[in-house]
LOGUVEX-324132 format. One record per residue (C-alpha): x, y, z. Coordinates in Angstrom, 3 decimals. Layout:
// residues N
SITE         c1         c2         c3
SITE          X          Y          Z
...
END
This chain:
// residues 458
SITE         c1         c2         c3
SITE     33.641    -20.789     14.385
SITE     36.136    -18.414     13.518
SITE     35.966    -16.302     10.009
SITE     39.642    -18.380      8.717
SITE     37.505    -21.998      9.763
SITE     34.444    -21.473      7.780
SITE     36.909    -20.857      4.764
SITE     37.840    -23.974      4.449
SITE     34.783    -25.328      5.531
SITE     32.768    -23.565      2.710
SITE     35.916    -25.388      0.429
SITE     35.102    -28.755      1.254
SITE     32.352    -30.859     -0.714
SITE     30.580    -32.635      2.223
SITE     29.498    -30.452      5.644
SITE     28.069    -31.646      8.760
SITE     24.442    -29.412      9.532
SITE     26.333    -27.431     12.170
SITE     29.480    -26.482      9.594
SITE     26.580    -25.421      7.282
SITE     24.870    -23.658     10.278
SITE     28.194    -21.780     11.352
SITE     28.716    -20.735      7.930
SITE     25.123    -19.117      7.045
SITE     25.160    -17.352     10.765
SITE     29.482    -16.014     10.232
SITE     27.630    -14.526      6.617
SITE     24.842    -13.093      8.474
SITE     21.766    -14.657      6.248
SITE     18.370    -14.117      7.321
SITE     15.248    -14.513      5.639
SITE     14.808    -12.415      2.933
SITE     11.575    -11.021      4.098
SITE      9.234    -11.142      6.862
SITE     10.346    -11.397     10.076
SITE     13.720    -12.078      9.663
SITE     14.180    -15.324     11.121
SITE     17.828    -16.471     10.896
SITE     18.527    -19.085      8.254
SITE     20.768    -21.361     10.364
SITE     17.981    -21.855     12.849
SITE     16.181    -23.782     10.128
SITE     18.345    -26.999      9.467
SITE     17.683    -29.817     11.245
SITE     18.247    -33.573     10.065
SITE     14.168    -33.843     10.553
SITE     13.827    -31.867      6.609
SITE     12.849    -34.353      4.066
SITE     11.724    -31.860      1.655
SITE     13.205    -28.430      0.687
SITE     10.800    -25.979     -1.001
SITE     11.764    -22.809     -2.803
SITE      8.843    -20.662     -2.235
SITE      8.859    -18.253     -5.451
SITE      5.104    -17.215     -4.734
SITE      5.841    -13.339     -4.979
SITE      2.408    -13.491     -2.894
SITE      2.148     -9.550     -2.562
SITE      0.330     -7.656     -5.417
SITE      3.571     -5.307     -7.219
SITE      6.354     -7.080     -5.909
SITE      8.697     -8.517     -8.475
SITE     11.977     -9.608     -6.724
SITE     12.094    -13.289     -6.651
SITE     10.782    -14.309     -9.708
SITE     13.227    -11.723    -11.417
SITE     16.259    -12.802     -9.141
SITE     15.407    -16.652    -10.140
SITE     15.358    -16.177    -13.717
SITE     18.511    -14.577    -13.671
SITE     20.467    -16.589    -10.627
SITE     18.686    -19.821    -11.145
SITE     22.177    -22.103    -11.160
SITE     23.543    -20.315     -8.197
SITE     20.288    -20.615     -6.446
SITE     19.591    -24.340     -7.018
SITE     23.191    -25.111     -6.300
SITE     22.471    -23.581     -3.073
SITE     19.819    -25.713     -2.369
SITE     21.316    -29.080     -3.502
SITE     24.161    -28.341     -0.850
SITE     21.599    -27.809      1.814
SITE     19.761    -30.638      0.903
SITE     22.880    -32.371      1.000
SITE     23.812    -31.662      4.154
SITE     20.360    -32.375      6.828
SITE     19.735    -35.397      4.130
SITE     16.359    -34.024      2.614
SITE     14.824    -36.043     -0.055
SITE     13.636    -33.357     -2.259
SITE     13.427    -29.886     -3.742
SITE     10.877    -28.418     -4.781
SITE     10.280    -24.898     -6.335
SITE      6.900    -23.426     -5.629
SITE      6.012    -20.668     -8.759
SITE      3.316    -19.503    -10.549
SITE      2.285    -20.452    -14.149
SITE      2.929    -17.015    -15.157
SITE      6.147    -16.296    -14.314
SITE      7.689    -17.597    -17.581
SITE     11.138    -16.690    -17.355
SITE     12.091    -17.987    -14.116
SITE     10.434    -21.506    -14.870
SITE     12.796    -21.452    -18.354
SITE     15.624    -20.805    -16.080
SITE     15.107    -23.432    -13.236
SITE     13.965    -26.065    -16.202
SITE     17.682    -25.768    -17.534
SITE     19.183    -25.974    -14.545
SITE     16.742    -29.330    -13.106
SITE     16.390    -31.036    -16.664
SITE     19.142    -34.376    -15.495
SITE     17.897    -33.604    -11.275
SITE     15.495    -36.050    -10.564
SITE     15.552    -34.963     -6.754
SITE     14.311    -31.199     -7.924
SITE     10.830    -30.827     -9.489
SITE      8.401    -27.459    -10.210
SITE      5.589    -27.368     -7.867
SITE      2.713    -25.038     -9.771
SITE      1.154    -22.675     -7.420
SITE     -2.119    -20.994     -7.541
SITE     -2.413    -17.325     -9.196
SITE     -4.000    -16.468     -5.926
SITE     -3.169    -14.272     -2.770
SITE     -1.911    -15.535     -0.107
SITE      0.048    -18.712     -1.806
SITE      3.159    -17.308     -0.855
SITE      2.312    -17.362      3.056
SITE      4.396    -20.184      3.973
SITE      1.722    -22.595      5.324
SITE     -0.596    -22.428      2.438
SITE      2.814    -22.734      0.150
SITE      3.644    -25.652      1.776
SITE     -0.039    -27.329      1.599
SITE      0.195    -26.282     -2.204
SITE      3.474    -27.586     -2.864
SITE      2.924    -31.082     -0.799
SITE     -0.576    -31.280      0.710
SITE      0.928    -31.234      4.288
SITE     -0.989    -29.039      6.474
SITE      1.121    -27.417      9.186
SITE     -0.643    -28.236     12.506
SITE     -1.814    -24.487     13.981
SITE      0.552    -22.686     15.967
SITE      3.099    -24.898     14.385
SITE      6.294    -24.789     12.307
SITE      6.959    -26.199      9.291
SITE      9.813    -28.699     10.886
SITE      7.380    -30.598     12.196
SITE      6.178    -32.105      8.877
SITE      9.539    -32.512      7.704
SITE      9.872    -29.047      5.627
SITE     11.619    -26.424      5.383
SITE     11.235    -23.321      3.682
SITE     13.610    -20.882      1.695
SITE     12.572    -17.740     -0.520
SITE     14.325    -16.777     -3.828
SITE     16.452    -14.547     -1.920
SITE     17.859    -15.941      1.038
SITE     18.698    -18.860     -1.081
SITE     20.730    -16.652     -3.381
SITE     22.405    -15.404     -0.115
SITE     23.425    -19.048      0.689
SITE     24.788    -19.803     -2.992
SITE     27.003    -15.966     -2.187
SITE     28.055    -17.545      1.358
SITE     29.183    -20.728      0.237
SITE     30.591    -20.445     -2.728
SITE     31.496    -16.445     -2.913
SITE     32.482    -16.260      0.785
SITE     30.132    -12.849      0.745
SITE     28.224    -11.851      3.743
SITE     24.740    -10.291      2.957
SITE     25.205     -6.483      2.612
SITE     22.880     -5.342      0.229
SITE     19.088     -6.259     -1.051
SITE     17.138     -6.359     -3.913
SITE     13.602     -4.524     -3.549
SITE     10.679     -3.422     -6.039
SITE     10.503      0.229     -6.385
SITE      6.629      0.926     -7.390
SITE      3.057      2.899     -7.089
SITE      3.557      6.237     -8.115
SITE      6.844      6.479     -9.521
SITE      8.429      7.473    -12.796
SITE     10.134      4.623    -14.003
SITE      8.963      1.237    -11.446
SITE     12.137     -0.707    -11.353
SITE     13.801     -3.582     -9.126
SITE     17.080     -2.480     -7.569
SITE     19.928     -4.205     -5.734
SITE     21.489     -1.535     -2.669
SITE     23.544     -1.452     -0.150
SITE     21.747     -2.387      2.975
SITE     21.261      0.671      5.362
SITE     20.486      2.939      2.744
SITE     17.325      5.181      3.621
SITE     13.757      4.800      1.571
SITE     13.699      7.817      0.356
SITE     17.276      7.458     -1.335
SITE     15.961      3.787     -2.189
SITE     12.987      5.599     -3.869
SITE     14.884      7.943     -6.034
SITE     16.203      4.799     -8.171
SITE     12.478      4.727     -9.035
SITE     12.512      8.117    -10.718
SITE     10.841     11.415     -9.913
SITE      7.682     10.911     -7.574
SITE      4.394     11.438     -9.557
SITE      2.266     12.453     -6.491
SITE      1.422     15.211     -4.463
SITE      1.043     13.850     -1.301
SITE      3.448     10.718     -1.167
SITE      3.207      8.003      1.562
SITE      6.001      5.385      1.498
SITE      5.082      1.209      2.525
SITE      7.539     -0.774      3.241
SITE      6.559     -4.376      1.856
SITE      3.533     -5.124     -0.124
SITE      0.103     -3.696     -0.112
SITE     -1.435     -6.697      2.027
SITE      1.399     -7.059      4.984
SITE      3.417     -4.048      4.501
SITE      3.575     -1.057      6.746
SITE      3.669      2.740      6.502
SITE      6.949      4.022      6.777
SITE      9.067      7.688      6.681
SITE     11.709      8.508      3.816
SITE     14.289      8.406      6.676
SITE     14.154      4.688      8.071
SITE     16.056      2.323      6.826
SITE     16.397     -0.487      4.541
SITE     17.483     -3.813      6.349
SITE     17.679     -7.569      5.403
SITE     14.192     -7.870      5.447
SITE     12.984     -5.043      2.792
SITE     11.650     -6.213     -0.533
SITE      9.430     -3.827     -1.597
SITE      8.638      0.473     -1.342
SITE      5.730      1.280     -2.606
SITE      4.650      5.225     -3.257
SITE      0.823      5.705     -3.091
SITE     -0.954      8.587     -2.707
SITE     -2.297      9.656      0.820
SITE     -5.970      8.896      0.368
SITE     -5.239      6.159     -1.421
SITE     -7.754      3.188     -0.331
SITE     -4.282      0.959      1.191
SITE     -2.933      3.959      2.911
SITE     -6.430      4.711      4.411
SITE     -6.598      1.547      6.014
SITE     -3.427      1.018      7.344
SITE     -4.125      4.684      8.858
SITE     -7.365      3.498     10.644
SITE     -7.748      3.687     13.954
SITE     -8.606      1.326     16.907
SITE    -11.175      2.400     18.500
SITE    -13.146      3.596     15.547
SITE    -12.513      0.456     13.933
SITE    -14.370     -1.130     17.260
SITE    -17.199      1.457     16.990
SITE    -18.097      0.520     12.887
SITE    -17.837     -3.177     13.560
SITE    -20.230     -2.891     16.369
SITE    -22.221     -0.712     14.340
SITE    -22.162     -2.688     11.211
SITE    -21.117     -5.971     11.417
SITE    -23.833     -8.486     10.249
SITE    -21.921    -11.421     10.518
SITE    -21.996    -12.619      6.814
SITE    -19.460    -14.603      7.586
SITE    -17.629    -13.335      4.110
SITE    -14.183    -12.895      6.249
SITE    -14.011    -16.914      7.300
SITE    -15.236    -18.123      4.657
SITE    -12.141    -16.399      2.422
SITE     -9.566    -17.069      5.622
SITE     -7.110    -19.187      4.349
SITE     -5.892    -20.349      7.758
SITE     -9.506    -21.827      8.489
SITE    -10.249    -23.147      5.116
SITE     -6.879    -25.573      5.745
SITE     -8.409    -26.097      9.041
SITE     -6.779    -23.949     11.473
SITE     -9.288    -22.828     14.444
SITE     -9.170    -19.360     13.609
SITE    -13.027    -17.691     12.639
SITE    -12.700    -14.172     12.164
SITE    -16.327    -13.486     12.223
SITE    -16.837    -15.027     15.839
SITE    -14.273    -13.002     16.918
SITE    -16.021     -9.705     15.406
SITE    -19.113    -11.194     17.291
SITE    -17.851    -11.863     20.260
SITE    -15.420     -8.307     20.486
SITE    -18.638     -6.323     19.329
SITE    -20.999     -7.436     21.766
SITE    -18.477     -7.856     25.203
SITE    -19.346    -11.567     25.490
SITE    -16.621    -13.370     27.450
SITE    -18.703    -16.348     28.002
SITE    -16.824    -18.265     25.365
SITE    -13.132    -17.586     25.041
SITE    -12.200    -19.227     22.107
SITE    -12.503    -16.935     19.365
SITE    -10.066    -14.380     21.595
SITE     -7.829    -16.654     22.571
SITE     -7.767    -18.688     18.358
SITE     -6.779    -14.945     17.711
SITE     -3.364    -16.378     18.066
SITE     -3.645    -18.497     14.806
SITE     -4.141    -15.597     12.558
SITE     -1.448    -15.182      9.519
SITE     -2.178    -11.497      9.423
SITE     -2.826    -11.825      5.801
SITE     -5.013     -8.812      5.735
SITE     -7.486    -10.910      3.106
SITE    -10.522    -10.251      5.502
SITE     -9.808     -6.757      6.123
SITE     -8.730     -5.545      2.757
SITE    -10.942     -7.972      0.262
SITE    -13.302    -10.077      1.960
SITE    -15.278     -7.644      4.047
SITE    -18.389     -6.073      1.801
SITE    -18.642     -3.528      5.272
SITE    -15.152     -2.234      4.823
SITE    -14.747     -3.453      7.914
SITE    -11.249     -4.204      9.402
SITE    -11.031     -8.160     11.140
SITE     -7.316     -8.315     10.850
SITE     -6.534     -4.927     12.654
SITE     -8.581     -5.552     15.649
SITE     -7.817     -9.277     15.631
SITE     -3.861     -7.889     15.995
SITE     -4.560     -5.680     18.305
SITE     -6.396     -8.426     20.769
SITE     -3.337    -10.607     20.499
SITE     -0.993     -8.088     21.149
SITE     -3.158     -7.424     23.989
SITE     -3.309    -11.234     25.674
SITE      0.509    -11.012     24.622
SITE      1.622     -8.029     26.719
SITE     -0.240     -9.627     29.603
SITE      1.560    -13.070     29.597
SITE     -2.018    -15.055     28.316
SITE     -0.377    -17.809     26.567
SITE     -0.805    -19.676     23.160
SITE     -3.258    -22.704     23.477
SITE     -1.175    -25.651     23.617
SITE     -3.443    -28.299     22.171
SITE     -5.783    -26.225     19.438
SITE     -7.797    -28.007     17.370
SITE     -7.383    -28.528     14.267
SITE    -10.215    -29.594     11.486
SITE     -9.556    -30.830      8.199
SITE     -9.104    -29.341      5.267
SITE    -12.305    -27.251      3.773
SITE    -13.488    -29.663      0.932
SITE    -14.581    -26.516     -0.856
SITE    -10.904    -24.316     -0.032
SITE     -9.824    -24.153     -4.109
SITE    -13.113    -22.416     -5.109
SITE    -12.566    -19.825     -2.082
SITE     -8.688    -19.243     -3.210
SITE     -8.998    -15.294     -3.908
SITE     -7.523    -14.587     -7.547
SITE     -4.685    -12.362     -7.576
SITE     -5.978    -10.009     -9.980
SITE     -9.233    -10.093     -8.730
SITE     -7.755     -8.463     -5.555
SITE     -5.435     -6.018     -7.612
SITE     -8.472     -4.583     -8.753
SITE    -10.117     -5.179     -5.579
SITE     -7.603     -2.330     -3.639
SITE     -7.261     -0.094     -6.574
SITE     -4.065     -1.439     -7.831
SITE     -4.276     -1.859    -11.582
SITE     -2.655      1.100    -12.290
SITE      0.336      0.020    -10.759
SITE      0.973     -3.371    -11.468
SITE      3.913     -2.781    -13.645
SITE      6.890     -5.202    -14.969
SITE      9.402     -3.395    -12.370
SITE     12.564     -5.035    -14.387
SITE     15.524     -5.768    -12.115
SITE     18.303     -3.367    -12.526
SITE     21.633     -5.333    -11.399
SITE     24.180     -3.233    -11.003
SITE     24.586     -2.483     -7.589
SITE     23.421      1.614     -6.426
SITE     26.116      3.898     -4.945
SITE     25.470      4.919     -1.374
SITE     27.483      7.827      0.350
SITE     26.378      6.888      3.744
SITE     24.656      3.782      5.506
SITE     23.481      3.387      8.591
SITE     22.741     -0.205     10.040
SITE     21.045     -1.463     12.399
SITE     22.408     -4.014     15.085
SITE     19.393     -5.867     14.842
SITE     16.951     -6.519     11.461
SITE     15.875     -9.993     12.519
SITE     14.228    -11.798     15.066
SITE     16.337    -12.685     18.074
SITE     19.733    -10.883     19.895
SITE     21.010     -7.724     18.285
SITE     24.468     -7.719     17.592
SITE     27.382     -5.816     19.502
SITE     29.574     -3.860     17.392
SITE     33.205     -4.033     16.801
SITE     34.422     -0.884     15.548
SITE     34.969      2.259     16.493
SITE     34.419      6.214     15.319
SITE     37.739      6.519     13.066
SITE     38.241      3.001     11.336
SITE     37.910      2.568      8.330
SITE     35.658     -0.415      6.988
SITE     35.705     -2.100      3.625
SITE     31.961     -3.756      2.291
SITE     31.316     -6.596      3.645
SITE     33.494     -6.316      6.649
SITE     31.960     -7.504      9.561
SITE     31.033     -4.688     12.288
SITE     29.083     -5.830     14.652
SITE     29.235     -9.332     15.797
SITE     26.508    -12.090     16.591
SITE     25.032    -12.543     20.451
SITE     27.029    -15.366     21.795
SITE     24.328    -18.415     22.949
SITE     21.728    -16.948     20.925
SITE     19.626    -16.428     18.122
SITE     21.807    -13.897     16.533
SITE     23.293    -12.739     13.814
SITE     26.326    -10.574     12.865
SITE     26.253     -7.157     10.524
SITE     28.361     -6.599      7.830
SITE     29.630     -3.089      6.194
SITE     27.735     -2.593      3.188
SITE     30.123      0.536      1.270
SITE     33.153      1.180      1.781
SITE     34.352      4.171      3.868
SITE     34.768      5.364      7.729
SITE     32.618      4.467     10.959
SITE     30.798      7.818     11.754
SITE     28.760      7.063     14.613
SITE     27.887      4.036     16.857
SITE     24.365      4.358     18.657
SITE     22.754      1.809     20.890
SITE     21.242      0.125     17.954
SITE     22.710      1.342     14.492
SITE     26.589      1.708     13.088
SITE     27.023      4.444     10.317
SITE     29.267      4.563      8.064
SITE     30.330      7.293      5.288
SITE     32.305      7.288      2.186
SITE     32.232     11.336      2.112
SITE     36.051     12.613      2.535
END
């Protein structure tokens, strides 16, 4: 649908699911963390309930409970139109009993909405994953290797609702983030930048560095992943994070393989601690971390179940970076088997079983601040307050492709001049794809394969 079509679309009061989808794609919204998945592949007339998932599940991060307290009516609106247009039956936003302000805001804004109602989460890590949120939230269990369309749910976060709200009623494409700034920084703070910015310019918002030997993690403490001062911030990024280099985080996202391999068949006494805590098994999902240490220790094949259930893992890290009294490391060499039976075409099971849920799951939940402390976090675990005012950037450079699915091909060239939220790069035709959009004003410097840069220097 052409840019001039989804104006008027965007005008009108009722849309049809594919007028909504041709709008979010033109406006380039993908999830606001994660993986990226793009937002339009979500609606389907099978949602009967919309959740708002507000968990802010890693330790530090502060973005979406700080966005909804201050965008709460744009954000709900956003969510009434969606819900509006596949014909879901409710909304629900999923928080936490702590996060004050942002329940004040959406109470306000839901007080006469019968068809919107607070869902309470858990103070415990990971609520926010999207299956556990959604058991939480409506005591549906997402069958394993699932998605949540298949029990009639779909799920948003703070952000990429916000983006919808900006699409629909703003006409604005996405073209900058909001991300937590934290760990060993001056002044912790929550920004809002122009998307293509580089980490270490994202950093400096945070104030002068107060270590010696600075690493910089991308995303949360749990999930997140090492990173250099020169990559890039992208649709996905909602966190940097500045620990020090032999911090215990840092060390284990530095660990290696085949050393990990060697202390877990040195050490591992099958306790079972790491399934017990799994929060993919205790909602019944046929994933046992501590058969697969058992069975990847000792070179059994006999039984290829816990190799091939290595599929079901949420990558949560909870095993790996709480759980195990060894200091062992489940999740890295569970990851690292599935990438494995991945690269050589061994397929998900079709049919896994599934068991029901643990009867004793809510006295296994792992309390947030138990696992602050747990990975040496206290010190850290500041209020971060959102800054809203959008940073300056002199130069950007942005990748074709910060999502899962088809990069997109640019439209520009070295010379023209771009204005913010121009689009330069447009979506894949046939595919799951979405289009860039210039996030400063200025010149196009340089097209690569995968990035578009752009400077406002004269």
């Amino acid at each position: 649908m052409a840019g001039t079509d989804i104006t008027m679309t965007i005008n009108q009061q009722n849309m049809t699911i594919e007028e909504l989808k041709a709008v979010m794609q033109e406006y380039g919204i993908a999830g606001a963390g994660g993986a990226g998945f793009p937002s339009y592949g979500k609606l389907s007339e099978k949602i009967e309930t919309l959740i708002l998932n507000c968990a802010e599940c890693e330790p530090l991060i502060k973005v979406h409970r700080q966005m909804l307290a201050l965008h709460a009516k744009g954000i709900i609106a956003a969510l009434r139109r969606v819900a509006e247009t596949v014909g879901a039956s409710e909304i629900l936003i999923a928080l936490k009993p702590s996060y004050k302000e942002a329940i004040e805001a959406v109470e306000a804004e839901i007080i006469h909405t019968p068809q919107v109602a607070i869902r309470y989460l858990k103070e415990a890590y990971p609520v926010g994953d999207e299956v556990v949120t959604i058991y939480e939230a409506t005591g549906k269990v997402v069958p394993p290797g699932s998605i949540p369309i298949e029990v009639g749910v779909a799920v948003f976060n703070v952000e990429t609702a916000y983006n919808i709200y900006l699409a629909i009623e703003k006409k604005q494409p996405v073209s900058y983030k909001y991300l937590t700034i934290a760990g060993e920084v001056e002044n912790p703070v929550t920004v809002k930048l122009p998307i293509g910015m580089s980490v270490k310019e994202a950093v400096s918002f945070g104030g002068n560095i107060t270590t010696k030997d600075p690493v910089f993690l991308a995303g949360g403490p749990m999930t997140g992943s090492i990173v250099k001062g020169h990559e890039l911030i992208t649709k996905t990024s909602n966190a940097i994070l500045v620990l020090p280099s032999d911090h215990y985080v840092i060390r284990k996202k530095n660990s290696n393989a085949v050393i990990d391999m060697q202390r877990a068949m040195a050490s591992c006494c099958q306790c079972r601690m790491c399934t017990d805590l799994c929060p993919r098994y205790l909602l019944g999902h046929p994933i046992e971390p501590h058969e697969f240490m058992r069975s990847a220790t000792t070179g059994v094949t006999k039984n290829l179940s816990p190799f091939l259930d290595t599929y079901f893992c949420s990558s949560c890290g909870l095993c790996e970076m709480f759980s195990c009294m060894q200091n062992l490391s489940p999740r890295s060499l569970i990851n690292a088997y599935k990438n494995g039976l991945i690269q050589n075409g061994v397929k998900k099971p079709e049919h896994p079983e599934q068991s029901p849920v643990n009867l004793i799951r809510e006295y296994r939940m792992v309390p947030e601040e138990r696992l602050i402390a747990r990975i040496d976090l206290e010190k850290y675990d500041s209020p971060a307050p959102l800054k809203e005012e959008t940073k300056h950037a002199d130069t950007v450079k942005l990748l074709l492709k910060q999502h899962i699915g088809a990069p997109a091909s640019c439209v520009v060239t070295i010379g023209q001049r771009v204005t913010s939220g121009e689009m330069i790069a447009k979506a894949a035709p046939g595919a799951l794809s979405l289009p860039v959009h210039a996030s400063i004003d200025g010149v196009i410097t340089e097209i690569g394969e995968t990035f578009i840069t752009i400077s406002n220097i004269s």
